[in-house]
N, C-alpha and C positions, 0 to 999 in steps of 0.2 A: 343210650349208653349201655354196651352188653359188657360186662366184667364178670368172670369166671375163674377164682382165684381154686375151684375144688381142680381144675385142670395142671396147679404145678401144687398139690403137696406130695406126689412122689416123687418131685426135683427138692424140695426141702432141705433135706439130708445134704442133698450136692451143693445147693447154694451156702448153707450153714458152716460147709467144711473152710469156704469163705473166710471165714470169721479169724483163723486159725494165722490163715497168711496173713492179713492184713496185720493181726496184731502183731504177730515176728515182724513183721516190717517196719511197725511203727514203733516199737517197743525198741529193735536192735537202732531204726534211724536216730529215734529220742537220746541213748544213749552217748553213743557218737556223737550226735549233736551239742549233749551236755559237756561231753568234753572235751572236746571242738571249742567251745564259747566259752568253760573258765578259761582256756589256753588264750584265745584271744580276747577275753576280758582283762584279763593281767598285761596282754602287749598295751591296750587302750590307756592304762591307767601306769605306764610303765613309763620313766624317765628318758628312756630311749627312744630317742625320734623316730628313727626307722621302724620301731615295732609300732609305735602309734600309725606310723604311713601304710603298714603294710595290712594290719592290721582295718583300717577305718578302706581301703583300698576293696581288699577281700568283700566287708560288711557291705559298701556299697554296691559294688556287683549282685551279690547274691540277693539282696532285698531290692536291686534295680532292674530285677530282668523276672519273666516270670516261672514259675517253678518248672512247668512242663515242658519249660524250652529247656532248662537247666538237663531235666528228667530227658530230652529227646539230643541233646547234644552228647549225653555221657554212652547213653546205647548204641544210639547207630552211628555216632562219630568211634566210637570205642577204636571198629576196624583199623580206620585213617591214621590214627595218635596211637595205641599202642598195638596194633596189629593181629589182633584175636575179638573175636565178639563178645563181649560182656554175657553174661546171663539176664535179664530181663529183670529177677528179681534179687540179683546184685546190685545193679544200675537202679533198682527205686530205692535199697539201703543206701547206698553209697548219695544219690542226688537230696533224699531228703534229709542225712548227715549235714550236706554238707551248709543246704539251704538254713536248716534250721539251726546249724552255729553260729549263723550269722546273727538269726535273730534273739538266740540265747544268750548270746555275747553282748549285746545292748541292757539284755534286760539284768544280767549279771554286773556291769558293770556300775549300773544304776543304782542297786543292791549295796555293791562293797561302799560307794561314794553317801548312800545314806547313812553308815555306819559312823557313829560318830569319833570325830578323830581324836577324840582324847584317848580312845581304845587303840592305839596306831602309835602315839604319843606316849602312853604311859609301856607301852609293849618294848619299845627302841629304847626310851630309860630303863629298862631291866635287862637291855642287852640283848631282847629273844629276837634271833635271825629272823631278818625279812621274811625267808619262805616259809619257817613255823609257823611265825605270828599270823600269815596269810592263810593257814592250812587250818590251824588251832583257834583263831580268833577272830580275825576278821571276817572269812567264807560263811561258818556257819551262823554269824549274827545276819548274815547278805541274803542266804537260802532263806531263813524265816520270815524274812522282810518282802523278800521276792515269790515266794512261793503260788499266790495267786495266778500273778503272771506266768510261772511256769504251766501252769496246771493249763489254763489257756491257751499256749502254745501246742501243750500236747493234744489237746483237744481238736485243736486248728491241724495240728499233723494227722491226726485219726483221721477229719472227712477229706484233708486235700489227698490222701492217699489214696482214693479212687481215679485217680488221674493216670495209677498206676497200669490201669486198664486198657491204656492207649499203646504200651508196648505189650501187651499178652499175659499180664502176669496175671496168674488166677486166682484173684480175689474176691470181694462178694460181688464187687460191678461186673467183673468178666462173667461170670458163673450166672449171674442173672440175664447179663443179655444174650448169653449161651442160650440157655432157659428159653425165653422169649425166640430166638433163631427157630428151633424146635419146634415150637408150639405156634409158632404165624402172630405168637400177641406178646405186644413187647411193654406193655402197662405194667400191669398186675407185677409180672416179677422185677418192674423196675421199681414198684410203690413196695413190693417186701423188705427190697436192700436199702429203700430209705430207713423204713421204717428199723431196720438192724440197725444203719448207722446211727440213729436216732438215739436209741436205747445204748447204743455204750457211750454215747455221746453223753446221757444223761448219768449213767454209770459213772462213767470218769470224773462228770461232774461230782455229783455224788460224794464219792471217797477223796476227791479233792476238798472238800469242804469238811470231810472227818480230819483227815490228819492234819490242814489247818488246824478245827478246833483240839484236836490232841496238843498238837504242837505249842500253842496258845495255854491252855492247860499246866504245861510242864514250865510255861516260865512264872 
């Protein structure tokens, strides 16, 4: 076994810039994602048949098919369906937006349904409109209940987002097996991008478990 890692620390720099994209990607998909998933966590829980259908319809797609197909149908169908090419690193915002509202929207839903109804109940006896009461009172006792499960999912969008590597986007996966192309050895800088994913992996864990206990804290 011959491993030679002093051979890519002048690629460091280039692989590191990595880190940069991945996060805008994962950070702008999380976003979109979260609100993506209260919007249809409120059709799930909603009196309205057809928002439940379309709703539970959408969820099963996106958690029934796997992500990189999602992530390889949005790019290079892009042409086909609306007749221009996506950018590469549009198409991994927008596929794992969409994937991960699906599975937000379960976990949110979960969330509002633990919240005990006497808080629901006593909110309609004082007359506070339905969407207040949802924005004001129900949501935020659902986020602190669910919060775990959030942190997890973002966790889960940070390493599946090397996937993104399959359409060109330049991230830490591209950038390492770039690296490796160069240099005839495609180890070493594949064991470096583990070892980044690793570390904010534990990262995110990390401050996930701080503002838990913050949040724990304040009640």
């Amino acid at each position: 076994m011959n491993l030679d890692f002093t051979q890519f620390i002048p690629s460091m720099p280039y692989i590191l810039k990595g880190i940069l994209v991945t996060l805008q990607i994962v950070l702008l998909a999380g976003v979109l994602g979260f609100a993506l998933g209260i919007i249809l966590s409120l059709f799930k829980i909603s009196s309205v048949k057809i928002l439940n259908w379309v709703a539970d319809v959408y969820t099963s797609i996106f958690r029934g098919t796997p992500l990189v197909l999602q992530l390889m149908l949005i790019y290079y169908g892009s042409p086909q369906l609306i007749g221009y090419q996506i950018e590469p690193y549009t198409a991994a915002i927008l596929s794992f937006a969409l994937n991960s509202g699906a599975y937000i929207s379960e976990i949110i839903r979960a969330g509002i349904l633990a919240v005990d109804k006497g808080q629901q109940e006593a909110a309609m006896a004082l007359g506070v409109p339905y969407r207040k009461m949802m924005w004001d009172i129900i949501l935020p006792q659902a986020l602190k209940n669910i919060l775990p499960a959030l942190m997890n999912e973002f966790i889960t969008l940070t390493k599946e987002s090397a996937i993104v590597t399959t359409i060109g986007v330049m991230d830490i996966m591209r950038r390492s097996y770039q690296v490796g192309a160069e240099n005839y050895s495609f180890f070493e800088p594949l064991l470096i991008a583990g070892l980044i994913y690793y570390l904010m992996v534990i990262t995110l864990t990390f401050l996930g478990k701080a503002l838990e206990g913050r949040m724990r804290r304040s009640d």
